[in-house]
TIDO-94285 format. One record per residue (C-alpha): residue number from 1; residue in one letter; z, y, x. Coordinates in nm, 3 decimals. Example, Ala and Ser with C-alpha at 12.3 -4.5 7.8 and 13.67 -1.06 7.14 Angstrom:
// residues 2
<atom resi="1" resn="A" z="0.780" y="-0.450" x="1.230"/>
<atom resi="2" resn="S" z="0.714" y="-0.106" x="1.367"/>
***
This chain:
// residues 341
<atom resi="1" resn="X" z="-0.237" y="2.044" x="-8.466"/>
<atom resi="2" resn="X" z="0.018" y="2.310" x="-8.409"/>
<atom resi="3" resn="X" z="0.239" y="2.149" x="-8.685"/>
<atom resi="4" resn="X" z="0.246" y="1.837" x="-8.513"/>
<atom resi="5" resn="X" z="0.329" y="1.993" x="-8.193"/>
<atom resi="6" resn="X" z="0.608" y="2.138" x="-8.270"/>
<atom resi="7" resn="X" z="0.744" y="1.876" x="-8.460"/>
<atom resi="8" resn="X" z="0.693" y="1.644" x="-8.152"/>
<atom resi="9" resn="X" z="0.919" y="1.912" x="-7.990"/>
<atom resi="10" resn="X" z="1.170" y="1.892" x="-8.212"/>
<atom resi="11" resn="X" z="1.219" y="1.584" x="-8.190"/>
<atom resi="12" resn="X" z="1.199" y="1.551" x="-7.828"/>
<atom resi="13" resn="X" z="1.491" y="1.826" x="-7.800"/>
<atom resi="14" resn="X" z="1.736" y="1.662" x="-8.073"/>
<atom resi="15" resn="X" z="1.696" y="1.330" x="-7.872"/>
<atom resi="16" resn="X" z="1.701" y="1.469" x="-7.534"/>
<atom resi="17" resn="X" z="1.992" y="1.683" x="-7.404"/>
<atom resi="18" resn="X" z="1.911" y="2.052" x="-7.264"/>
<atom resi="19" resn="X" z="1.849" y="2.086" x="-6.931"/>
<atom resi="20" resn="X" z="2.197" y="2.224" x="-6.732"/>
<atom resi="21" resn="X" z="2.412" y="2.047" x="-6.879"/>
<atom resi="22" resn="X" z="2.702" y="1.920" x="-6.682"/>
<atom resi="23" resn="X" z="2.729" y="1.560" x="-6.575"/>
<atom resi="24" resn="X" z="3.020" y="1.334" x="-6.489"/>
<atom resi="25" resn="X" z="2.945" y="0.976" x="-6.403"/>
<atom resi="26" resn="X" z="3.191" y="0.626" x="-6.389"/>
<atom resi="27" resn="X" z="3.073" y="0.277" x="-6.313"/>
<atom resi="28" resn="X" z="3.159" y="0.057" x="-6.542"/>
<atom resi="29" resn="X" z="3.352" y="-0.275" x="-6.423"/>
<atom resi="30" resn="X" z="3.456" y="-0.568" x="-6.624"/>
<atom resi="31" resn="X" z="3.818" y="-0.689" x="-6.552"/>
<atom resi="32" resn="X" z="3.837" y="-1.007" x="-6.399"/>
<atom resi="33" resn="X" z="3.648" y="-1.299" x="-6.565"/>
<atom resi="34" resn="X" z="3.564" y="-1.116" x="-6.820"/>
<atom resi="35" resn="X" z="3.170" y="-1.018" x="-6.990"/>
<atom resi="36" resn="X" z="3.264" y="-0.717" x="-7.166"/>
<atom resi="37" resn="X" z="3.527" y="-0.436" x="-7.218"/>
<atom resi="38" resn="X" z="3.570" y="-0.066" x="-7.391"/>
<atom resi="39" resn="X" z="3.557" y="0.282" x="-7.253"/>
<atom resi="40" resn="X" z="3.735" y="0.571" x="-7.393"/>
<atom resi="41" resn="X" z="3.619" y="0.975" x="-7.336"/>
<atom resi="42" resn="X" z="3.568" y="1.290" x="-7.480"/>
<atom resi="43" resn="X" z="3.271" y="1.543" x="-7.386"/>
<atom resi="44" resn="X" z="3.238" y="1.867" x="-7.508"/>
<atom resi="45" resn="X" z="2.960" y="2.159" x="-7.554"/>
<atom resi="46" resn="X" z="2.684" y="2.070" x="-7.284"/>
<atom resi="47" resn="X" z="2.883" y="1.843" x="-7.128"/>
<atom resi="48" resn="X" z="2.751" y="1.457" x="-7.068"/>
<atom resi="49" resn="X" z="2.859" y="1.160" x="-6.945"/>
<atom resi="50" resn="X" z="2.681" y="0.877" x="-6.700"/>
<atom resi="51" resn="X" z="2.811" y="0.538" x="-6.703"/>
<atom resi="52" resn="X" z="2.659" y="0.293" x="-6.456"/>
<atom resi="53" resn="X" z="2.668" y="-0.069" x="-6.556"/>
<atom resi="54" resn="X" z="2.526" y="-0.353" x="-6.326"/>
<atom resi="55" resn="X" z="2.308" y="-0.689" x="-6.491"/>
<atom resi="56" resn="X" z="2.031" y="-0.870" x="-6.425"/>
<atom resi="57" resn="X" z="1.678" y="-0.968" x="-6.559"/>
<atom resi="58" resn="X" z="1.759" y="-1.189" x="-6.821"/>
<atom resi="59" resn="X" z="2.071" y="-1.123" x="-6.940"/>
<atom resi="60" resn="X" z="2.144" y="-0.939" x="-7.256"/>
<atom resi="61" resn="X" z="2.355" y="-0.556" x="-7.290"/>
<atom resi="62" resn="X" z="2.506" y="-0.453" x="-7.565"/>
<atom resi="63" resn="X" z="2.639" y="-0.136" x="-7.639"/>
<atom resi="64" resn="X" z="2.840" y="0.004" x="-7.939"/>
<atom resi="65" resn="X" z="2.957" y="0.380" x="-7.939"/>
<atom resi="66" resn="X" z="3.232" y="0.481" x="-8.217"/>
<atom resi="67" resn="X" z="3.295" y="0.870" x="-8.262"/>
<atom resi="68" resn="X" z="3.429" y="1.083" x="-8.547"/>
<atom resi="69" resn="X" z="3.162" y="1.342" x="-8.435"/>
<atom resi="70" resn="X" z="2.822" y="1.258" x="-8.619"/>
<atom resi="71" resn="X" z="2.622" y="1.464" x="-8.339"/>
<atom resi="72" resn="X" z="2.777" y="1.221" x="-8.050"/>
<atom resi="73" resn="X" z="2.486" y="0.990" x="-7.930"/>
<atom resi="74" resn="X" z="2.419" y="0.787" x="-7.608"/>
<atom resi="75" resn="X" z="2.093" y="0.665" x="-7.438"/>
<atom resi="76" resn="X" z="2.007" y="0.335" x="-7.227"/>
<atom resi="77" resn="X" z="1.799" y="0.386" x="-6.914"/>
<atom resi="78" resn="X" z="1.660" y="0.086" x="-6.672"/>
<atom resi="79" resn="X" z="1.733" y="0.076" x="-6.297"/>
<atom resi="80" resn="X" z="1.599" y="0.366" x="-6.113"/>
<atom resi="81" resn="X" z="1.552" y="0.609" x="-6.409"/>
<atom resi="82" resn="X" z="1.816" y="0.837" x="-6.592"/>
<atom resi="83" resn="X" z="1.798" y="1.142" x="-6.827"/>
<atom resi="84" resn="X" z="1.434" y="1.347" x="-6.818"/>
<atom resi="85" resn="X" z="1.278" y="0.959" x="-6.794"/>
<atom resi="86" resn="X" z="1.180" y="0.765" x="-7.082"/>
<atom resi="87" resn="X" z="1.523" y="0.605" x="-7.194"/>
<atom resi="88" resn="X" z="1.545" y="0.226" x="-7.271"/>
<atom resi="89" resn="X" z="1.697" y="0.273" x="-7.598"/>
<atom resi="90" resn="X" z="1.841" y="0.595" x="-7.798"/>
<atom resi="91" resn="X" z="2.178" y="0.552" x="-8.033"/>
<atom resi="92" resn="X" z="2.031" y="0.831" x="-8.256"/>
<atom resi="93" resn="X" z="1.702" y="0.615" x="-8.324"/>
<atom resi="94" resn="X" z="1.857" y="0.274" x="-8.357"/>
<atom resi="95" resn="X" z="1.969" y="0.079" x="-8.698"/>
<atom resi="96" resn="X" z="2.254" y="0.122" x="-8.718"/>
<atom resi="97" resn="X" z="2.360" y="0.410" x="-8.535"/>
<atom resi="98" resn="X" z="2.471" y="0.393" x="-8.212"/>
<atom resi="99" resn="X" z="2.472" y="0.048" x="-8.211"/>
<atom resi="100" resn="X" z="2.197" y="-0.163" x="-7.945"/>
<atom resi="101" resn="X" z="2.180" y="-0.503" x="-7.800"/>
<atom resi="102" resn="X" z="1.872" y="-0.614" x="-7.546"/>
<atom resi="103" resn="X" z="1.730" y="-0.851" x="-7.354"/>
<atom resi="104" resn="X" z="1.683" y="-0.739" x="-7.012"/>
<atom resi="105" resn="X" z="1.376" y="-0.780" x="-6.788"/>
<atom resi="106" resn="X" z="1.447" y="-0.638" x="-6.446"/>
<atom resi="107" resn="X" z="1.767" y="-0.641" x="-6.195"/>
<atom resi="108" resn="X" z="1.987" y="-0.322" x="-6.091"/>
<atom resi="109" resn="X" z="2.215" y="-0.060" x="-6.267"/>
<atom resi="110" resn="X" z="2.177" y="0.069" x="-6.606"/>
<atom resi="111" resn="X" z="2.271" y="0.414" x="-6.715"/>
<atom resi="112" resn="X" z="2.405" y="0.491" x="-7.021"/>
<atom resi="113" resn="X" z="2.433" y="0.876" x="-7.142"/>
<atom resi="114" resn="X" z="2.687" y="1.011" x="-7.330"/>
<atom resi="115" resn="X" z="2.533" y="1.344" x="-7.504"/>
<atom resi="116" resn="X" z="2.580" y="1.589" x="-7.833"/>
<atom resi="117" resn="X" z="2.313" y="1.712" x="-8.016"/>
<atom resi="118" resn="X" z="2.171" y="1.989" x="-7.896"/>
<atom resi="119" resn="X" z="2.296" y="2.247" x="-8.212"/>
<atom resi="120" resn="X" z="2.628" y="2.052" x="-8.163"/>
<atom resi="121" resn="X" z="2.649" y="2.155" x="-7.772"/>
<atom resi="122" resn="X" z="2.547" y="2.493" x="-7.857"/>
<atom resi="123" resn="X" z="2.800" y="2.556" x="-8.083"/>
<atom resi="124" resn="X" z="3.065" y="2.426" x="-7.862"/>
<atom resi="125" resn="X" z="3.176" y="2.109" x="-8.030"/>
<atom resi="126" resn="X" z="3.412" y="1.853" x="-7.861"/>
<atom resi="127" resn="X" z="3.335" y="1.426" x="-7.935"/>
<atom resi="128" resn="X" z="3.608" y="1.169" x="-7.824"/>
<atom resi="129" resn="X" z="3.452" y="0.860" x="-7.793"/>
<atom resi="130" resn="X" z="3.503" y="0.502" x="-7.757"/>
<atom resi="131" resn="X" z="3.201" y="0.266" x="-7.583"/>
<atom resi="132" resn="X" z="3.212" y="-0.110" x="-7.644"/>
<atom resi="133" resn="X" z="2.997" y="-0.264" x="-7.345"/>
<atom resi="134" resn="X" z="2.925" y="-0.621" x="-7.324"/>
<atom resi="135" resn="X" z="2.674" y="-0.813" x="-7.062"/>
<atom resi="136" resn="X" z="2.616" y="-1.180" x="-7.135"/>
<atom resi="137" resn="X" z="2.421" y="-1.444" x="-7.118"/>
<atom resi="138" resn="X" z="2.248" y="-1.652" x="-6.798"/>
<atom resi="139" resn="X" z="2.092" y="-1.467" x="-6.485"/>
<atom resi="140" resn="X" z="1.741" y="-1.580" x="-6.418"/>
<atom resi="141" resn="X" z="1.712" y="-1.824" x="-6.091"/>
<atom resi="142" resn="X" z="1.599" y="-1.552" x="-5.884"/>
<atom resi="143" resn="X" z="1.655" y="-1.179" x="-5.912"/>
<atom resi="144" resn="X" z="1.392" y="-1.003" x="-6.087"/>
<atom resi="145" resn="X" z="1.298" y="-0.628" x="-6.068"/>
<atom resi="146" resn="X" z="1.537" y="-0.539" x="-5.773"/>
<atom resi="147" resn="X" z="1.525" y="-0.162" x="-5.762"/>
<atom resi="148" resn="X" z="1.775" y="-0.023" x="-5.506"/>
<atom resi="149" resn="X" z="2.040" y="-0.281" x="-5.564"/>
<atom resi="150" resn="X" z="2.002" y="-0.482" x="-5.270"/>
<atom resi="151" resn="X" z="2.000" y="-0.789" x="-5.457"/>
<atom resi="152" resn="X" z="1.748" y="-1.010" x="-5.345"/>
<atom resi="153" resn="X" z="1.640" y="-0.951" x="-4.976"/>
<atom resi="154" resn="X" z="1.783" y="-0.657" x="-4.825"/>
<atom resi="155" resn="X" z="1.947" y="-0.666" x="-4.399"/>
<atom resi="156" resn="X" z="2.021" y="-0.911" x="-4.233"/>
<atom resi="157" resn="X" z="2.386" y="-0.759" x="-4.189"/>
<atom resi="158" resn="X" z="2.567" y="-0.590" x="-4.391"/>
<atom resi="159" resn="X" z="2.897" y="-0.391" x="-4.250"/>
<atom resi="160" resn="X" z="3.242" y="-0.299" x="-4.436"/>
<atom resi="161" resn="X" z="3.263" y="0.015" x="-4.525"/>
<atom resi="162" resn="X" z="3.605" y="0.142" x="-4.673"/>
<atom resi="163" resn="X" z="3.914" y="0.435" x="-4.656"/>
<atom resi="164" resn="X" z="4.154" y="0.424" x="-4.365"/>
<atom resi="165" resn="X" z="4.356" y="0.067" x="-4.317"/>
<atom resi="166" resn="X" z="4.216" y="-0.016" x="-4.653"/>
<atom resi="167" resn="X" z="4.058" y="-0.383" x="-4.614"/>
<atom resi="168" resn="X" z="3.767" y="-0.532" x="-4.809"/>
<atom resi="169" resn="X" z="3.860" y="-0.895" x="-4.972"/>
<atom resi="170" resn="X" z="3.593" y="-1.173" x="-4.932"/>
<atom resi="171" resn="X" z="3.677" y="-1.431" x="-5.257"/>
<atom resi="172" resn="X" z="3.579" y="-1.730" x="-5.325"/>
<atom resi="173" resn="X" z="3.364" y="-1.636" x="-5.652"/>
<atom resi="174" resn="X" z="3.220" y="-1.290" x="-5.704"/>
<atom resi="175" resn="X" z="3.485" y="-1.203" x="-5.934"/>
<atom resi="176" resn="X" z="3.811" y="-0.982" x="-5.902"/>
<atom resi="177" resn="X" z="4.032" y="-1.259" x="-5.996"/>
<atom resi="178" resn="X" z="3.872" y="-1.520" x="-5.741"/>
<atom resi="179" resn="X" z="4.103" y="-1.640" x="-5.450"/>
<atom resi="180" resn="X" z="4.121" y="-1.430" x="-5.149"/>
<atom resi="181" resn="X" z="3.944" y="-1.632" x="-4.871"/>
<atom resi="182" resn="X" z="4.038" y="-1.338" x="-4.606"/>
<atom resi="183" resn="X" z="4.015" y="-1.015" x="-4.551"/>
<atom resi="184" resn="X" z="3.749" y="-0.776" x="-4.395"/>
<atom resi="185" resn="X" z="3.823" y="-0.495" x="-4.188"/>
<atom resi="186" resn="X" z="3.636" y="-0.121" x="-4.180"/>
<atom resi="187" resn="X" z="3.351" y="-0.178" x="-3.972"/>
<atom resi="188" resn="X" z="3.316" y="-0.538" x="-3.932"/>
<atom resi="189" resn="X" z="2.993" y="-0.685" x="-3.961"/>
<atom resi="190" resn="X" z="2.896" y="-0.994" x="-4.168"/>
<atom resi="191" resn="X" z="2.590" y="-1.180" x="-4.224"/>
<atom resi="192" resn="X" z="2.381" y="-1.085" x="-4.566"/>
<atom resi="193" resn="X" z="2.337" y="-1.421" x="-4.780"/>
<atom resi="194" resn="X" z="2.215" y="-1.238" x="-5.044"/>
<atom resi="195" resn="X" z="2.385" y="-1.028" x="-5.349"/>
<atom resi="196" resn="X" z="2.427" y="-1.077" x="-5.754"/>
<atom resi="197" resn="X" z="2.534" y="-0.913" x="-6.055"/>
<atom resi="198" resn="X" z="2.880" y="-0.968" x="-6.190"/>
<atom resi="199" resn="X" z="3.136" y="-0.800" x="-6.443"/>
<atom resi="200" resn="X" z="2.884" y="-0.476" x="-6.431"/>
<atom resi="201" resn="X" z="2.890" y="-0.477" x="-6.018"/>
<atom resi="202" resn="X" z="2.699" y="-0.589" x="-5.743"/>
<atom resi="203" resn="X" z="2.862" y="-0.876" x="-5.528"/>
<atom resi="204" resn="X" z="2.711" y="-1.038" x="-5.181"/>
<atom resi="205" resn="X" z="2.757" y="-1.360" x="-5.049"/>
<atom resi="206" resn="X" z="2.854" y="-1.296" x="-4.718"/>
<atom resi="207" resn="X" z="2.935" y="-1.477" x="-4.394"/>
<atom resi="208" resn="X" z="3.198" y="-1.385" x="-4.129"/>
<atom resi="209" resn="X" z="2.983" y="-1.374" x="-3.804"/>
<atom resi="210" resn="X" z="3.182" y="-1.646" x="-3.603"/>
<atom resi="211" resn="X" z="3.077" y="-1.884" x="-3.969"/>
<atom resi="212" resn="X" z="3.489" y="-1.919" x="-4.030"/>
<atom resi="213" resn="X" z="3.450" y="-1.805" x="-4.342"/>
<atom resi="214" resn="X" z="3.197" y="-1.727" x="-4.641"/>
<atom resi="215" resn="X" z="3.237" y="-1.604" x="-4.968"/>
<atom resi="216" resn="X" z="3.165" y="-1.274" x="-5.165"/>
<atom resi="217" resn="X" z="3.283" y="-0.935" x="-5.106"/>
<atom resi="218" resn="X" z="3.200" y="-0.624" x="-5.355"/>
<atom resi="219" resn="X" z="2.914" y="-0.460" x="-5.285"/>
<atom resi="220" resn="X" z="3.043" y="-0.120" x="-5.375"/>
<atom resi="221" resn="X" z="3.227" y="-0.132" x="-5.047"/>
<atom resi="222" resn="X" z="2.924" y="-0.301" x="-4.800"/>
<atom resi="223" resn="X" z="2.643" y="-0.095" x="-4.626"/>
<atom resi="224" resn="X" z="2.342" y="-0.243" x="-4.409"/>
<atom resi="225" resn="X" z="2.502" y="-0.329" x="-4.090"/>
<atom resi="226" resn="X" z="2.377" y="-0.488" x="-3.748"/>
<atom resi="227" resn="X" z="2.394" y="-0.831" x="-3.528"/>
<atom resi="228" resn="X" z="2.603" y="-0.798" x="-3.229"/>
<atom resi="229" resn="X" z="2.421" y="-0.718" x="-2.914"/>
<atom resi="230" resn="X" z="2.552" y="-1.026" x="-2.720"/>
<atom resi="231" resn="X" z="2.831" y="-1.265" x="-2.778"/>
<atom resi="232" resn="X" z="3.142" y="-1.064" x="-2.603"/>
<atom resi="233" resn="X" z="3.058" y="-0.857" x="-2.910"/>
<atom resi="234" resn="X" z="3.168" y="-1.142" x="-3.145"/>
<atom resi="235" resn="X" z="3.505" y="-1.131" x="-3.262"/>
<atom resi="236" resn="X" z="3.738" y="-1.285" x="-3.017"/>
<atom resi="237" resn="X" z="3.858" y="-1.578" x="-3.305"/>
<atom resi="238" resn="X" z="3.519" y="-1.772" x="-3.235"/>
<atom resi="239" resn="X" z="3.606" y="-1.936" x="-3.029"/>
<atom resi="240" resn="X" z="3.861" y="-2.092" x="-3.196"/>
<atom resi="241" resn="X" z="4.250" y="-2.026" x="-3.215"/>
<atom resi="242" resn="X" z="4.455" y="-2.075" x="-2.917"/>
<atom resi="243" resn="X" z="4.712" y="-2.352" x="-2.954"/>
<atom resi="244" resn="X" z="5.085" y="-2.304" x="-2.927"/>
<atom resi="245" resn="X" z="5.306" y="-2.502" x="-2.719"/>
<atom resi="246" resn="X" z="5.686" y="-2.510" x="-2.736"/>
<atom resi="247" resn="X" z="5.837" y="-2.573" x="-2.369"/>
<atom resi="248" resn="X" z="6.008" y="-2.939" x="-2.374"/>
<atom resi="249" resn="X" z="6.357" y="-2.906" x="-2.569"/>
<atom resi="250" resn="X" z="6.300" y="-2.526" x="-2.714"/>
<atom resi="251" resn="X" z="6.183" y="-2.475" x="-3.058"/>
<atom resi="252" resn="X" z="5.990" y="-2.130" x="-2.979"/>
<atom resi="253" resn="X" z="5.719" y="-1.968" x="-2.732"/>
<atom resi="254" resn="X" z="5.665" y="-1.583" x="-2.649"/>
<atom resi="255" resn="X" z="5.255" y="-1.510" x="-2.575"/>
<atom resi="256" resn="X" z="5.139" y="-1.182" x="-2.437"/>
<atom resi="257" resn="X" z="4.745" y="-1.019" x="-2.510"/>
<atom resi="258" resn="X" z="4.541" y="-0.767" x="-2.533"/>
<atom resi="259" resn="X" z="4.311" y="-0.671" x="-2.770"/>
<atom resi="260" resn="X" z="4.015" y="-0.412" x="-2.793"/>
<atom resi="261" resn="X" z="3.936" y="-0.176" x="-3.054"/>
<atom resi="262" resn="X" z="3.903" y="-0.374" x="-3.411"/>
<atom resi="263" resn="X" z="3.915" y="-0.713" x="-3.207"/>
<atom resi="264" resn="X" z="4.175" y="-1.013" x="-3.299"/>
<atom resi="265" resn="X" z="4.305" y="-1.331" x="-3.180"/>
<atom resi="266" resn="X" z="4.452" y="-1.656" x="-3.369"/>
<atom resi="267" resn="X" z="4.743" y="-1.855" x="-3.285"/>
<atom resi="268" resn="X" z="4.781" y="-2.259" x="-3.423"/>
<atom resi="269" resn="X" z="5.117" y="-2.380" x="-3.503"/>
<atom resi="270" resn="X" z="5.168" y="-2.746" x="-3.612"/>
<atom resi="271" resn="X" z="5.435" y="-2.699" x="-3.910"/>
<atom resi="272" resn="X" z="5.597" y="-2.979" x="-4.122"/>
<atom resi="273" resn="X" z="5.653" y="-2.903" x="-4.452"/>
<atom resi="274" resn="X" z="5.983" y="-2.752" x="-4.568"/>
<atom resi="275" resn="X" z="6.012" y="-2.592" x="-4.187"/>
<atom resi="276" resn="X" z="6.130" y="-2.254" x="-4.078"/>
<atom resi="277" resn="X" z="5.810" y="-1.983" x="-3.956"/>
<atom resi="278" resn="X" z="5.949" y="-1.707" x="-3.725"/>
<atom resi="279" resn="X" z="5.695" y="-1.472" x="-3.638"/>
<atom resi="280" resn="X" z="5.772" y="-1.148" x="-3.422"/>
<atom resi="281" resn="X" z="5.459" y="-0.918" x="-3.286"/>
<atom resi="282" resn="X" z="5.578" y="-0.660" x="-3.066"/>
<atom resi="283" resn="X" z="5.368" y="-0.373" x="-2.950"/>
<atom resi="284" resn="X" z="5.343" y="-0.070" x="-2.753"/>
<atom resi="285" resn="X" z="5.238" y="0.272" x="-2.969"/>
<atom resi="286" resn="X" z="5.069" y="0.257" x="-3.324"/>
<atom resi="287" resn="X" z="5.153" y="-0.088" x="-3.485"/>
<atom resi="288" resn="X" z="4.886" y="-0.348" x="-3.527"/>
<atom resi="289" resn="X" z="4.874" y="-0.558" x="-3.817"/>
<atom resi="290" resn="X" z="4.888" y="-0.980" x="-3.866"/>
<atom resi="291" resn="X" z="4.822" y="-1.255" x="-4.141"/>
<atom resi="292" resn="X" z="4.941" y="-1.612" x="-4.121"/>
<atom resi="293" resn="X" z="4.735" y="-1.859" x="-4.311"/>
<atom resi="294" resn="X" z="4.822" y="-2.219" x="-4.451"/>
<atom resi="295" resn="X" z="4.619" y="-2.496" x="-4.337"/>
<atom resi="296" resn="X" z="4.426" y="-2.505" x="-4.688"/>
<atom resi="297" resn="X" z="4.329" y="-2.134" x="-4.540"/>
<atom resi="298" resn="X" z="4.517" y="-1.993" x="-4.849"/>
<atom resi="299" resn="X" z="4.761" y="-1.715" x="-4.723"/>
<atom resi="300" resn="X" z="5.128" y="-1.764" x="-4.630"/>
<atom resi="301" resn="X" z="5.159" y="-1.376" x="-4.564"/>
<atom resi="302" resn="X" z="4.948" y="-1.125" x="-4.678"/>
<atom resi="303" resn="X" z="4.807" y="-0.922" x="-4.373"/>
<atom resi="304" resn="X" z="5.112" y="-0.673" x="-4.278"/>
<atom resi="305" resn="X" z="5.243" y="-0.413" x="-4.021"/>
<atom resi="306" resn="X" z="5.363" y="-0.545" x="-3.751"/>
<atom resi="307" resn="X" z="5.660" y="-0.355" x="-3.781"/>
<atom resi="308" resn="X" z="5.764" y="-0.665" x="-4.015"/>
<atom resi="309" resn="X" z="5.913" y="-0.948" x="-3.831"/>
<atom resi="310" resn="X" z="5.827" y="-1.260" x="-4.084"/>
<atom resi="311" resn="X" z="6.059" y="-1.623" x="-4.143"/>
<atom resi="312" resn="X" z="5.965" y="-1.776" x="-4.388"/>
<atom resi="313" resn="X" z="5.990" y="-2.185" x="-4.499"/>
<atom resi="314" resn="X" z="5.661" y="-2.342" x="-4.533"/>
<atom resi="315" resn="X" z="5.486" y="-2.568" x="-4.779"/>
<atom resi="316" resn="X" z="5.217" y="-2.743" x="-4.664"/>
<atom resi="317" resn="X" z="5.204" y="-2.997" x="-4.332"/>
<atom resi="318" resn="X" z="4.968" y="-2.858" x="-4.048"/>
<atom resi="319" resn="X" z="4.811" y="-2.608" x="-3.850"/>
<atom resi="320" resn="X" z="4.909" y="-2.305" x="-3.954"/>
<atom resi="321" resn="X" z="4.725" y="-2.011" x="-3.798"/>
<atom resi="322" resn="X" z="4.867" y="-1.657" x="-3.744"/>
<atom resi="323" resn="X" z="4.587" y="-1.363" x="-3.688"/>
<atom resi="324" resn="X" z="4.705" y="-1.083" x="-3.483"/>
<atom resi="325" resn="X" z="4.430" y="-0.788" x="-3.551"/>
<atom resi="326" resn="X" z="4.421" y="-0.441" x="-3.362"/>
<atom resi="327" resn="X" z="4.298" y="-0.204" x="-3.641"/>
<atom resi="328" resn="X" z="4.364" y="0.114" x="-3.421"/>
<atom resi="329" resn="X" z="4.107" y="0.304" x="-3.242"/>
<atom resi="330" resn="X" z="4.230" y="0.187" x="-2.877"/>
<atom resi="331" resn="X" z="4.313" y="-0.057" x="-2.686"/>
<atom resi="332" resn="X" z="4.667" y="-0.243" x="-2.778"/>
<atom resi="333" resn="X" z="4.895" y="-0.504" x="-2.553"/>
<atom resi="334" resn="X" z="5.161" y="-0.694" x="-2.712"/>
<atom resi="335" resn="X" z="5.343" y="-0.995" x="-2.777"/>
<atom resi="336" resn="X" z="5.394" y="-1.209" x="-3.002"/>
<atom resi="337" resn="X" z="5.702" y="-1.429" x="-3.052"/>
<atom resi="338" resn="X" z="5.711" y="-1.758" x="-3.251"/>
<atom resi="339" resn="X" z="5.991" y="-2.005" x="-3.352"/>
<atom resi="340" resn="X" z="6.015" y="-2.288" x="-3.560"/>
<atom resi="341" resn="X" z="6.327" y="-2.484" x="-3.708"/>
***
């Protein structure tokens, strides 16, 4: 019986890493479109790395792991476990080597751990490494197994969440290379239509609260937000853009506002084709930013200071709409000057 225990241990402790070893950890994203791609590092001693790779209950993962170092290994672990738990798969058990492909059965992200042996560690080697990661195959109708994910259910809001004047872009498709629908600004709220798996991240349909726009936004960069206490708390472009009027004989208009604290307003121009835009926002301290959309509600400018006058020739016939947002933290008057020729 003793025999057999300690040959239980040592098995346990050339599969398992020692305890203390030091962890870095990477999510894994796909580029654009794409189901798979390879990942390149290099661990040393007790050093191991955590990669985080999002998929759903019925697709399949595959992992490959190439090293020159025989004593460099990896092991698979299901939503809401990771190293001490019982791992999904282990490269130093599987045939061949290294090498595992599955079938999964529940939603979320997937760990994968990049370890040496334990003698290797000890002795101080170094593995470079490259990972081959793949996730294909057809997500189930309905998420399956969601662990912390936020997947299926999950607020009623959700609310941007990013770094300074960064902005968060809501696409058509929950993919990287979808068209930009618009974009979301730190702190806005949008309504939660629920949230899938795609190349290895969590996307969520979302909703603009005045229901101008829906489309998906990366999860990564959305945290459980809240309705707006009453409608003055809506942004001020529901109700609708204001219309532009040239006086009789002029081919231009000057509008004053004023705009709260992450609030905006939307102007409508009626453009011909092959016209002349002018657009000019003026403004009194920290600049405030604007976008200009075409009447498909594609972009004709990408949102910008508005320290940059734009004039610019369109290329579609219509309303064009111009969004003048106050990103600052107070309140902003300006004006904004338009011409057309």
């Amino acid at each position: 019986m003793r025999r057999l225990s300690m040959m239980i241990a040592a098995v346990f402790l050339s599969v398992f890493p020692a305890i203390g070893y030091a962890q870095q950890s990477a999510a894994i994203r796909f580029p654009a479109g794409a189901s798979n791609t390879q990942i390149s590092g290099r661990i040393s001693g007790r050093d191991e790395m955590l990669y985080t790779i999002g998929a759903e209950a019925g697709q399949t993962l595959s992992i490959r792991m190439n090293s020159a170092n025989t004593a460099a290994y990896f092991n698979v672990f299901a939503p809401g476990s990771g190293p001490g738990d019982q791992a999904l798969a282990i490269g130093s058990m599987t045939d061949p080597l290294n090498e595992w492909s599955g079938r999964l059965s529940a939603s979320g992200n997937y760990t994968i751990q990049v370890y040496l042996y334990r003698n290797a560690a000890r002795r101080g080697e170094s593995a470079a490494f490259d990972l081959d990661v793949s996730v294909k195959g057809r997500r189930l109708a309905r998420v399956e197994g969601d662990f912390a994910d936020g997947l299926a259910g999950g607020p009623d809001f959700l609310q941007v969440s990013v770094v300074g004047d960064d902005t968060l872009n809501l696409r058509a498709r929950p993919s990287a290379g979808a068209k930009i629908l618009t974009r979301l600004v730190d702190g806005q709220n949008v309504r939660n239509m629920g949230c899938r798996m795609s190349e290895g991240g969590r996307w969520c349909h979302v909703g603009t609260i005045d229901s101008r726009f829906k489309g998906w936004a990366s999860g990564a960069y959305l945290i459980e937000g809240s309705a707006p206490e009453n409608k003055s708390q809506a942004p001020l472009h529901s109700r609708g853009p204001e219309r532009v009027h040239f006086a009789a004989g002029t081919s231009g208009a000057t509008l004053h506002g004023t705009l709260a604290p992450g609030d905006s307003r939307r102007y409508a121009l009626n453009i011909r084709n092959g016209q002349d835009l002018v657009v000019e926002v003026r403004h009194r301290g920290n600049p405030i930013s604007y976008q200009i959309f075409n009447p498909d509600q594609s972009f004709l400018l990408d949102q910008v200071s508005s320290d940059l006058p734009y004039r610019g020739q369109v290329w579609q016939t219509g309303d064009h709409v111009i969004e003048v947002i106050n990103r600052t933290n107070g309140t902003v008057n300006y004006t904004v000057v338009f011409g057309v020729d």
